[in-house]
C-alpha positions in Angstrom: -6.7 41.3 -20.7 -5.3 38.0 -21.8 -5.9 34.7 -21.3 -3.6 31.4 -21.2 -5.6 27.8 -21.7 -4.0 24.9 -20.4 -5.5 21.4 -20.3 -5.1 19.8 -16.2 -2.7 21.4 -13.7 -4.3 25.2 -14.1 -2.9 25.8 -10.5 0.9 25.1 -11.4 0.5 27.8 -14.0 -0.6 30.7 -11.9 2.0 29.9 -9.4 4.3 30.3 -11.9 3.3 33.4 -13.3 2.7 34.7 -9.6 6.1 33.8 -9.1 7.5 36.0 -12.2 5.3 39.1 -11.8 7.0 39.2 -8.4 10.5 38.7 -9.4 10.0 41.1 -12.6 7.8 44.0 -10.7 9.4 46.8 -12.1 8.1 48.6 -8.4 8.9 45.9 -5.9 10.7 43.5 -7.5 14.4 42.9 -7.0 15.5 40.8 -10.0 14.1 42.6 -12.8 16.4 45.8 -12.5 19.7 43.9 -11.5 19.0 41.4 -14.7 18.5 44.2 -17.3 21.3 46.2 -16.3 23.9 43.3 -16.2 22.8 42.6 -19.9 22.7 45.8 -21.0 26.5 46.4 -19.7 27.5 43.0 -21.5 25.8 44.6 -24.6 26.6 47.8 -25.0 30.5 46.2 -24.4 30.2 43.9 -27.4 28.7 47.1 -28.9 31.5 49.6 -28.1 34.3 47.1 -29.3 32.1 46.0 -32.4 32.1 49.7 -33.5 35.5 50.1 -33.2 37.2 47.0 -34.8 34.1 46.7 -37.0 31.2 47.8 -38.9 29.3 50.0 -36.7 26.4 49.8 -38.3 25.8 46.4 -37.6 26.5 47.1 -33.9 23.6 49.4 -33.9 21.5 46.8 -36.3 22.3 43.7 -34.2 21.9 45.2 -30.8 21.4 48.9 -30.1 17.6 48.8 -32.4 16.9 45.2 -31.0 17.2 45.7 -27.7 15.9 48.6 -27.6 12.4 47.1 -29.1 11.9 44.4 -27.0 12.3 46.0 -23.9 10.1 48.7 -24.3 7.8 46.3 -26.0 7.9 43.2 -24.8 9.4 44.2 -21.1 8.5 46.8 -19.5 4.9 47.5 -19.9 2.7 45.3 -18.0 -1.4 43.3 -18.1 -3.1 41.0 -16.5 -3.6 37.6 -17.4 -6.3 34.7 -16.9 -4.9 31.2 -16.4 -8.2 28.7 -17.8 -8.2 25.2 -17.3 -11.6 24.0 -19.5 -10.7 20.5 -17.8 -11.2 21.1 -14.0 -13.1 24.4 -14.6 -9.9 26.1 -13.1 -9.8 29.7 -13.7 -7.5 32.8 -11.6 -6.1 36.0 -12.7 -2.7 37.3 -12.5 -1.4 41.1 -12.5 2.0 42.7 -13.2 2.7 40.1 -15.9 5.1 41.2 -18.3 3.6 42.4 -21.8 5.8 40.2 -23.8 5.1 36.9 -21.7 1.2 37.7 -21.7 1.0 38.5 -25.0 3.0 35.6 -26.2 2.1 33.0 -24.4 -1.7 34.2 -24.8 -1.8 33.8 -28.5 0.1 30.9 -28.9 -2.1 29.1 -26.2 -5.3 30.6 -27.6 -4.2 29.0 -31.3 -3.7 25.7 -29.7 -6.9 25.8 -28.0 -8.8 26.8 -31.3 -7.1 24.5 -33.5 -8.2 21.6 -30.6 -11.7 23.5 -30.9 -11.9 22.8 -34.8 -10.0 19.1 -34.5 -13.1 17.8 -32.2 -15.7 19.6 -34.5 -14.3 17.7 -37.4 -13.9 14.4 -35.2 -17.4 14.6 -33.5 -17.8 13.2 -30.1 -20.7 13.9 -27.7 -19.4 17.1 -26.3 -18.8 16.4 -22.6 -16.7 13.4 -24.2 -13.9 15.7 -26.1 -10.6 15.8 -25.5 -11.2 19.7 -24.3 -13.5 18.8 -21.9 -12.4 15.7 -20.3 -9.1 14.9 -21.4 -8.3 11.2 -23.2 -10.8 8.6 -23.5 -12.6 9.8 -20.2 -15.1 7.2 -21.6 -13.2 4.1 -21.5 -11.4 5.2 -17.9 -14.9 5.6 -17.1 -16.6 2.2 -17.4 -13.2 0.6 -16.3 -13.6 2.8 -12.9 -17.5 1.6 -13.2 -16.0 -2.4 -11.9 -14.9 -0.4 -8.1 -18.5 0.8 -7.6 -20.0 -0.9 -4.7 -21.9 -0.3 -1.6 -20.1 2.3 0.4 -21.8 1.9 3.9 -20.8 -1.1 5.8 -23.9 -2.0 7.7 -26.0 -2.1 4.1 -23.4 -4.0 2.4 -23.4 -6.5 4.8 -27.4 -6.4 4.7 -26.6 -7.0 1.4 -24.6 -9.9 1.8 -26.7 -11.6 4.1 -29.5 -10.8 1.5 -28.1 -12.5 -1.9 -26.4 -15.3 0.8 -30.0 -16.6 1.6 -32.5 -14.7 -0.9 -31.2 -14.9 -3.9 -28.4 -17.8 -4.1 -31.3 -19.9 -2.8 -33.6 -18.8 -5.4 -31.5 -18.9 -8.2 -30.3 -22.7 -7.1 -33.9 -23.7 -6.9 -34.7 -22.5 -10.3 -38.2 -21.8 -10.1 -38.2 -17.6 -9.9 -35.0 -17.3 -11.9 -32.8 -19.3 -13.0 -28.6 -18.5 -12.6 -28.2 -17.8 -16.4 -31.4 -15.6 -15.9 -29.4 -13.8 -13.2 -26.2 -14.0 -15.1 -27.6 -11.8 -17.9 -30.0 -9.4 -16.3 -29.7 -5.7 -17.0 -31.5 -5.3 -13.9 -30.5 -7.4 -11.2 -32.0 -5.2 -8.4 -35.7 -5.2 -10.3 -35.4 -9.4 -11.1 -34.2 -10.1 -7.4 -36.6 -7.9 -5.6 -39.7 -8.8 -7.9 -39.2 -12.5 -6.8 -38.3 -11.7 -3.3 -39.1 -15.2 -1.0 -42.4 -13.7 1.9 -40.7 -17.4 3.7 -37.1 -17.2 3.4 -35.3 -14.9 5.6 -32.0 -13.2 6.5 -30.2 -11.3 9.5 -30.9 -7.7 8.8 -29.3 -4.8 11.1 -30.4 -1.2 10.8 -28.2 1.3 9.6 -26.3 2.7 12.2 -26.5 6.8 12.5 -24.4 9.6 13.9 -23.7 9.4 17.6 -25.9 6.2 18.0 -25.1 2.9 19.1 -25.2 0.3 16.3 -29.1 -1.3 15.9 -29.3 -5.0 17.2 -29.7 -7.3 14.3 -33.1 -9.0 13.4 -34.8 -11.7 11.1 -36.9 -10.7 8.3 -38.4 -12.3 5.5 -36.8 -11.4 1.8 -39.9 -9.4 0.9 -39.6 -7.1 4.3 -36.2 -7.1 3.0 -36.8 -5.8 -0.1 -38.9 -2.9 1.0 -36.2 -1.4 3.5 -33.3 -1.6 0.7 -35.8 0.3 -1.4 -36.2 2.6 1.5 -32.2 3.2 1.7 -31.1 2.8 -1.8 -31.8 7.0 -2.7 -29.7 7.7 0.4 -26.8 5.1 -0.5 -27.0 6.1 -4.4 -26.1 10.0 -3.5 -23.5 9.3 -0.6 -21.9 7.1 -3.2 -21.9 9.0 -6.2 -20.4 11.9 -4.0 -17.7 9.2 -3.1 -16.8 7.4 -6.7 -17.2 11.6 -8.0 -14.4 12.6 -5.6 -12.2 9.3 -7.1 -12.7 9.7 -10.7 -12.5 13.9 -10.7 -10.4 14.5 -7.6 -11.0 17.6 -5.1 -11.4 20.2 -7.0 -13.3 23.7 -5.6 -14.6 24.2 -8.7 -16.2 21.0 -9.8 -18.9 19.1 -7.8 -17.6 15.3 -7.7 -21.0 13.7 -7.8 -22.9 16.2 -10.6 -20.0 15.7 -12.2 -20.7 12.0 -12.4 -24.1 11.3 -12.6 -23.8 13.9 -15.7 -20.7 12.0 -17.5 -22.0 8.4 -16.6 -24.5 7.9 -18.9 -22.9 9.2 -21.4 -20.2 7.4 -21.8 -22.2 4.2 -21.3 -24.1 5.6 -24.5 -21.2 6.5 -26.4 -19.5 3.3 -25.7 -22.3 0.8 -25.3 -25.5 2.6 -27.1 -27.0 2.1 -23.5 -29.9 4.4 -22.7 -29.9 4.4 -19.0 -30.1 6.7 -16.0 -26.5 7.3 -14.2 -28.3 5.9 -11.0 -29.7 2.8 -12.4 -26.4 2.2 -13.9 -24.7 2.9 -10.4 -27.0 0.4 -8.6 -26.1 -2.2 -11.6 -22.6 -2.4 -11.3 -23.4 -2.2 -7.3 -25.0 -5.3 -7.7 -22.7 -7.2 -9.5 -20.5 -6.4 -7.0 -22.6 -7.3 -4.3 -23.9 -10.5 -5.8 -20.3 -12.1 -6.7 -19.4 -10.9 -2.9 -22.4 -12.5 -1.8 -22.0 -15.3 -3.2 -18.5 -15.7 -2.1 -19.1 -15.1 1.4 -21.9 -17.5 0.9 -19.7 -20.0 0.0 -16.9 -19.7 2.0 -19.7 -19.4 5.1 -20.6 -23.3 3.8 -16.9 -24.7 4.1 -15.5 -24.1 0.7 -12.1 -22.4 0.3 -12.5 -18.5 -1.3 -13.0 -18.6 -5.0 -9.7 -16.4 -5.6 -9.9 -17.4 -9.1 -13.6 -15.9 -9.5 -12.0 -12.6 -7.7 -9.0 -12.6 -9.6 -11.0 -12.8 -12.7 -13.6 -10.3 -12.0 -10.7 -7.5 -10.7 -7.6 -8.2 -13.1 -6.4 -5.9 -15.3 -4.1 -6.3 -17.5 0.1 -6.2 -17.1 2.1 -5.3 -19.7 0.4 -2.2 -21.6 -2.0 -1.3 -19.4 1.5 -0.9 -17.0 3.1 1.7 -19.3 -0.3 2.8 -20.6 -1.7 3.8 -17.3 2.2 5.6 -16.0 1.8 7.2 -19.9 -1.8 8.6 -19.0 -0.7 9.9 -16.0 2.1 11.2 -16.4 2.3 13.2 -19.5 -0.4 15.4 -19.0 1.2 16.1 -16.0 4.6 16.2 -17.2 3.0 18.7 -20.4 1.8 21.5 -17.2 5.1 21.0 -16.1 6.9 21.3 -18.9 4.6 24.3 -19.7 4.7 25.9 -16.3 9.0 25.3 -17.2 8.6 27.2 -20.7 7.2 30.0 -19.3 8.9 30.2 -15.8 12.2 30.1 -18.5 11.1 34.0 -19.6 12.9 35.2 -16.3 16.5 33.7 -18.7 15.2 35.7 -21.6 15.0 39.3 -20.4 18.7 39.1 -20.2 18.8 37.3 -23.0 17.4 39.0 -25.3 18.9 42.2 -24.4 22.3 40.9 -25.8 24.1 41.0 -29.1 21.8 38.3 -31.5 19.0 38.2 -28.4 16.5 37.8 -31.1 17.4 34.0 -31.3 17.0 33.2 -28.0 13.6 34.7 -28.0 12.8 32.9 -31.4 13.6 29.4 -29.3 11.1 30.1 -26.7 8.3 30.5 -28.8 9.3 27.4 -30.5 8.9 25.4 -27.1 5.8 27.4 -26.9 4.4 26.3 -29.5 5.9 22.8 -29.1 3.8 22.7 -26.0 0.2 23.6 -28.0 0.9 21.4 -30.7 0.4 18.3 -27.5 -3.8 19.1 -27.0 -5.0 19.0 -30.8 -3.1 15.2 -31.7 -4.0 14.0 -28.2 -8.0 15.3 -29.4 -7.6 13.1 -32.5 -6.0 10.3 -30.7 -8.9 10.8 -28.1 -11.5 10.7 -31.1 -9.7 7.5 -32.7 -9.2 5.6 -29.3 -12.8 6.1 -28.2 -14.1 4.3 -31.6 -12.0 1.7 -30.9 -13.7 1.5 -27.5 -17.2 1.7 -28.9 -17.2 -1.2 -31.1 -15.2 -3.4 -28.6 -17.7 -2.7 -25.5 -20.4 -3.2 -28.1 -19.0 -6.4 -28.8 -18.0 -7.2 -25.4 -22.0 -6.1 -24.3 -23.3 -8.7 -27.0 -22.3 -11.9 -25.4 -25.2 -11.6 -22.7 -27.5 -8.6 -22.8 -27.2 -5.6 -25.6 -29.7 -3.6 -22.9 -27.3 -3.2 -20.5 -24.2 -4.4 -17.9 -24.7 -7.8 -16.6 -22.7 -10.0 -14.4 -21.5 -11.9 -17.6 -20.5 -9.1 -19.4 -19.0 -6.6 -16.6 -15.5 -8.4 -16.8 -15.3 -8.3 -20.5 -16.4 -4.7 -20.4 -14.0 -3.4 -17.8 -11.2 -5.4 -19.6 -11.7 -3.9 -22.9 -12.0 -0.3 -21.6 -8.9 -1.1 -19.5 -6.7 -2.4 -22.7 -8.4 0.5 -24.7 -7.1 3.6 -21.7 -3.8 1.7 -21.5 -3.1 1.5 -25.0 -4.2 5.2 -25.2 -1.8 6.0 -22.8 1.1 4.3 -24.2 0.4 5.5 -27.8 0.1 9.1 -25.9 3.7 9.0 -25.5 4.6 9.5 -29.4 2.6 12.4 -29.2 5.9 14.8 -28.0 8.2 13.5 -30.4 5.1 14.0 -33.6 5.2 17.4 -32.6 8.8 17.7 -32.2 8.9 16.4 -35.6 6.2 18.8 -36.9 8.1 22.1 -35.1 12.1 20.7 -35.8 11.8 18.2 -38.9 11.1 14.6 -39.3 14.0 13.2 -38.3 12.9 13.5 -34.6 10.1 11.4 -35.1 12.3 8.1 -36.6 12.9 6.7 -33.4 9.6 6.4 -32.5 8.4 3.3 -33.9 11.2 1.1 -32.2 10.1 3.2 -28.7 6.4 1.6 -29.1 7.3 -1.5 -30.4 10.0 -2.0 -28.0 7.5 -3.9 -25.0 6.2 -6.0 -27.6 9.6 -7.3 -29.3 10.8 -8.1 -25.8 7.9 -9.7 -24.5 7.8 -11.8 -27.9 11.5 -12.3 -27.9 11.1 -13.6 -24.2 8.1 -16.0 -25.1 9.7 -17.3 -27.8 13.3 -18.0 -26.3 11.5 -20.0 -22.9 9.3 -21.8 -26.2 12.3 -22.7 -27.8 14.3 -23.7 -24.8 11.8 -25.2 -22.5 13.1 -23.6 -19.9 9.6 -21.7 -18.6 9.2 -19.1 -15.1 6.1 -18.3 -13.6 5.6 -15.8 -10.5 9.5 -15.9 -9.2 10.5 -13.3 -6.8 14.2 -12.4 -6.1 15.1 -9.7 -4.2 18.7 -8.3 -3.2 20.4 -11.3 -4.6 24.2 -11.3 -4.4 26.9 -14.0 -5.2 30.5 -13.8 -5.8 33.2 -16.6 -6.6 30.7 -19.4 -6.5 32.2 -23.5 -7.2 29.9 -26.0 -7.7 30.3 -29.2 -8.9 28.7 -32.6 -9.5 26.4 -31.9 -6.9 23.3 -34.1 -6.5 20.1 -34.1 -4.0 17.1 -35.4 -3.9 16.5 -34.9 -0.1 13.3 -33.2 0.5 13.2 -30.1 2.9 11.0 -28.5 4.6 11.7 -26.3 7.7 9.4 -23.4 9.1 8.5 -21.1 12.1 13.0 -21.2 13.3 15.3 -18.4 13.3 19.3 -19.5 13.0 21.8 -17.3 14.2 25.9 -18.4 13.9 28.9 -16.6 14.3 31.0 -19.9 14.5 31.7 -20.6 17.3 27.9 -20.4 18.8 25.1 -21.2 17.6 21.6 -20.1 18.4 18.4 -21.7 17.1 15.2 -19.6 18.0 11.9 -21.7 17.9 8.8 -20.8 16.5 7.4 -20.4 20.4 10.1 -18.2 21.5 12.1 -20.6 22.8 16.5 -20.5 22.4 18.5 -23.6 21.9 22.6 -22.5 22.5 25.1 -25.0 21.4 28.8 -24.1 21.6 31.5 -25.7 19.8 34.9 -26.2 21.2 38.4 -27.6 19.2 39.1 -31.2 18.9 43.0 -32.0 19.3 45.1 -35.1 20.3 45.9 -33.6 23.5 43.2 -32.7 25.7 43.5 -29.3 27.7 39.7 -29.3 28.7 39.7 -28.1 32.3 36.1 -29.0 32.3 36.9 -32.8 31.7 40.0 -33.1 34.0 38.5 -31.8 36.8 35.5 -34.5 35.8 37.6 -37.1 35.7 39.2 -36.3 39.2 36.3 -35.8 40.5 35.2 -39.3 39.6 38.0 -41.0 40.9 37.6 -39.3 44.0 34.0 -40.5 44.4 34.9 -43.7 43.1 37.4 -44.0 45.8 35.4 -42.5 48.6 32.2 -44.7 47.6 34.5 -48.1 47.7 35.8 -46.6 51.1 32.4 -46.2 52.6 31.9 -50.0 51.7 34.5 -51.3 53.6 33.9 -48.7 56.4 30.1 -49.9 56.6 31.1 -53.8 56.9 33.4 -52.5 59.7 30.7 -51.1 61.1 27.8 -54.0 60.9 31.0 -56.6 62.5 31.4 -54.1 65.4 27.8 -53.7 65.4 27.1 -57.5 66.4 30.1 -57.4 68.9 28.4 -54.7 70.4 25.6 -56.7 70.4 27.0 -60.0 71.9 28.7 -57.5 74.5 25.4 -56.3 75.2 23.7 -59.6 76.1 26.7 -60.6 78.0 26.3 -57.5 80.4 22.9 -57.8 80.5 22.8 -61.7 81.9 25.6 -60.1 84.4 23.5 -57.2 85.7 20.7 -59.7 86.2 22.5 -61.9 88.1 24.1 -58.6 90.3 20.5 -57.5 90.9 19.5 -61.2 92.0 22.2 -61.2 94.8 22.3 -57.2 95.6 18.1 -57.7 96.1 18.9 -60.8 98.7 21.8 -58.2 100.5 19.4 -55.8 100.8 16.7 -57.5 102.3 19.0 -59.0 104.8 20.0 -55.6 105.8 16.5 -54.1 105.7 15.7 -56.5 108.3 18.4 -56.4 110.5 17.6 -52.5 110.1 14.2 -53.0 111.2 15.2 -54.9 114.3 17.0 -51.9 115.6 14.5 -49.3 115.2 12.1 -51.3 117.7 14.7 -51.9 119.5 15.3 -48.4 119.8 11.5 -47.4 120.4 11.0 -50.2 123.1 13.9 -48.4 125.1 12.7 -44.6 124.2 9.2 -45.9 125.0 10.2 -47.2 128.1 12.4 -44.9 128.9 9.6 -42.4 129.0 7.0 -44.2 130.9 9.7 -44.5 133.4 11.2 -40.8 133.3 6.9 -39.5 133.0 8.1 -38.5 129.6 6.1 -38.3 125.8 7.7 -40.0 123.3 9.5 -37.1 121.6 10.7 -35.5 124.9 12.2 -39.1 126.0 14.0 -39.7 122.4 15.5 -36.2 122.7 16.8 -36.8 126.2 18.1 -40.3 124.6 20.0 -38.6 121.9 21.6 -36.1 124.5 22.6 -38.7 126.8 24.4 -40.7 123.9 25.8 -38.0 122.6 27.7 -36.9 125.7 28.2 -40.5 126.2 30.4 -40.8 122.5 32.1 -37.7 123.4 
């Protein structure tokens, strides 16, 4: 049975060697065979024409007795293998790995581990703090992940808020509990806050909402009531966020549990760095605090009218740009890029069984194991660099802890902290990559290792040569953005404005002939462009001009038409008036006609009754019978 250690990245590894027990199963593989008999064709042909142009002895020397070794002892006999990762507590088992990769690769990974083993108990660090354990300056990334740690549930953070917004910015304005400074450098905010609580004062509080519940309508309490329910919720909130910040800082990992994990490297590093003596949840509720108090306060603040401090936030969240850049890519990169480059080396002994198996095979073997052990050399420089960097961290947080309270975190002190911890990890990092060409340097010669001064000092030199040329030129840049930039045969000459400009909220579109302003509501305004020329062919403006001759003409027209038609208007009139004194004088003379006639009219009609009447009283007639006989008579009378 053998074992391979790697450092991070254990799960590459046994899909690697998963991947080459299957392609070199002597039983079901289908690469293995195939591989050694295409080499052992090429050899025994270099072989046959060695022996006869040559010495034949040193046909059988070179390649008949090597190859011949290695594959029946390095080959073709198969173990099992352990892939252990101390880091993540990774650990699997492989079968059907070839003898020579096991036993190789086992070895020269169990010297590396050992000699990493023997580094850290020369370079003593508290042992959940080595290099083996944790990887580099676990510490320092540590208390510069402490600055993120806040109150993970949303209904008690903003109970929170409301809480320092009218308990303790009151409180601490006032002066008469504690005083700002007093709150400034408190190892304990939670205990100095809560100890003073106001039983007057009081603040919106809502109760934590639960599964499959409706949220709690908010109510007023007093700071004191206050007090006593955060007490009641702060076990719950410490666990849920421990599991939380665990599963950030250590990943998922089936094999390690995110929040043990943390509460069990926590204080640790707070004592390795800081000499703190504290319990991983009193430090948790700390940096909580500060947290929620600078949020508190803001929100406080910006609640009264005043703009958001982004220079307080800024402060209390900036890291730093130029190393910690290239330090942080450096720190997580290499390790990864060392499994890779690992899980590479090995996945490269599928090339060396055929290989090997030629003339002079022995070399290419030899170069394997030299990557190999390129590889190990990585873990026991990166323990001493670990060991050196995490020094350098202890007496800067020491320092950085002194300018408020030695007992503990404070607000005062948590920006320093996390700063220095930052530049220490990102410095780390970025002096992590001369680690691969030390040990190049070690394995090949010193020579590889010349260039790597100018490769560390190379982000300094250019950010001091940059300094100094906008120093000695004036000529200074702050925060310019330019983006997909391109210009191409550009004039410009004696060119000067002082107009000032300001346009916002319009989109311009031209293609020149058109062009199309969109407004900031939506709205388009089209204007069109047409050619100017000294002869008009505008269709548009002929047929306007036409047209307002025509309705000049017709309008002057109608003028003369409508005087017309007022003079005829009063003849009409006159005409009128005229008839009108004629028809009254007709209807003076036809009434006097008519009477006369009327009369004459009436005359007869007696007449004529007198003669019917009598007529009948002589005949011994009525009046109708006697008119009828009247009518007959006369009638045959005119005929």
């Amino acid at each position: 049975m053998y074992s391979i250690t790697t450092y991070g990245n254990g799960e590459i590894l046994k899909g690697v060697f998963d991947a080459i027990a299957i392609c070199l199963n002597a039983q079901s593989g289908t690469l293995y065979i195939p591989l050694i008999r295409i080499s052992m064709i090429v050899g025994g042909l270099w072989a046959a024409l060695y022996a006869i142009y040559g010495d034949y002895m040193k046909a059988i020397n070179s390649w008949l007795v090597p190859m011949t070794v290695i594959m029946q002892l390095l080959f073709v006999p198969q173990v099992s293998v352990w892939i252990i990762d101390p880091v993540s507590r990774y650990h699997a088992k492989v079968d059907h790995v070839p003898y020579g990769l096991a036993m190789v690769a086992s070895r020269i990974s169990t010297i590396g581990h050992e000699i990493t083993k023997q580094v850290e108990k020369v370079f003593v660090l508290p042992d959940d703090l080595k290099y083996q354990r944790t990887g580099t300056v676990f510490a320092s990334n540590l208390l510069q992940q402490a600055k993120t740690f806040r109150i993970t549930n949303e209904d008690l953070a903003d109970n929170m808020r409301q809480f320092v917004g009218q308990c303790v910015a009151y409180d601490a304005l006032l002066g008469r509990k504690y005083t700002i400074e007093e709150l400034r450098h408190s190892d304990d905010i939670w205990r100095l806050v809560s100890m003073h609580a106001s039983p007057v004062r009081s603040f919106v509080w809502r109760d934590i909402k639960k599964d499959h519940q409706p949220p709690a309508k908010p109510s007023i309490i007093t700071c004191k009531e206050g007090v006593a329910k955060f007490n009641h919720a702060w076990k719950r909130e410490l666990n849920t966020s421990a599991t939380i910040f665990g599963k950030k800082i250590f990943g998922k990992n089936s094999y390690l549990n995110p929040r043990t994990e943390l509460l069990q490297h926590l204080p640790l590093a707070y004592e390795a760095l800081a000499n703190m003596s504290k319990s991983a949840q009193d430090i948790l509720k700390q940096n909580m605090m500060i947290y929620a108090v600078v949020d508190g306060l803001e929100h406080k603040s910006t609640s009264l009218g005043n703009a958001p401090n982004f220079a307080v936030r800024r402060a209390y969240l900036q890291q730093r740009s130029n190393y910690e850049t290239l330090g942080a890519m450096a720190a997580e990169t290499l390790p990864t890029m060392k499994a890779v480059l690992e899980a590479i080396a090995y996945g490269a002994f599928l090339f060396i069984v055929p290989l090997a198996v030629l003339p002079f095979g022995w070399t290419f073997l030899k170069n394997w194991v030299q990557v190999l052990f390129w590889l190990q050399t990585w873990a026991p420089l990166y323990a001493i660099l670990n060991y050196i960097m995490t020094l350098a961290a202890r007496s800067k947080s020491i320092s950085a802890l002194s300018v408020s309270n030695e007992l503990g975190v404070t607000i005062a002190s948590s920006v320093g902290l996390a700063n220095v911890n930052a530049d220490i990890a990102a410095m780390t990092g970025y002096l992590a990559m001369s680690i691969p060409f030390l040990c190049v340097a070690i394995i090949k010669g010193v020579s590889s290792f010349v260039s790597v001064p100018g490769i560390l000092s190379g982000v300094t030199q250019s950010v001091a040569a940059s300094a100094a040329s906008e120093a000695a030129t004036g000529n200074y840049s702050f925060g310019n953005v330019s983006d997909g930039n391109i210009q191409s045969s550009n004039t410009n000459m004696l060119s000067h404005s002082r107009a000032a400009s300001y346009r916002t909220g319009s989109f311009q579109q031209a293609d020149g002939r058109t062009d199309v302003t969109t407004t900031a509501s939506g709205q388009q305004i089209l204007n069109v462009a047409g050619s100017n020329v000294p002869v008009s062919v505008n269709l548009a403006e002929t047929q306007s001009s036409q047209l307002s001759k025509q309705a000049s003409n017709s309008y002057q027209k109608g003028i003369s038409q409508s005087e017309s038609s007022a003079i005829s208007m009063a003849d009409s009139l006159n005409s009128s008036v005229e008839l009108s004194n004629h028809l009254s004088n007709n209807k003076q003379l036809h009434s006097q006609f008519g009477d006369n006639k009327t009369i004459e009219q009436t005359k007869a009609l007696n007449k004529s009754a007198q003669i019917v009447k009598k007529f009948g009283d002589d005949n011994n007639l009525n009046a109708v019978q006697s008119a009828q006989m009247l009518a007959a008579a006369n009638a045959s009378v005119g005929v």
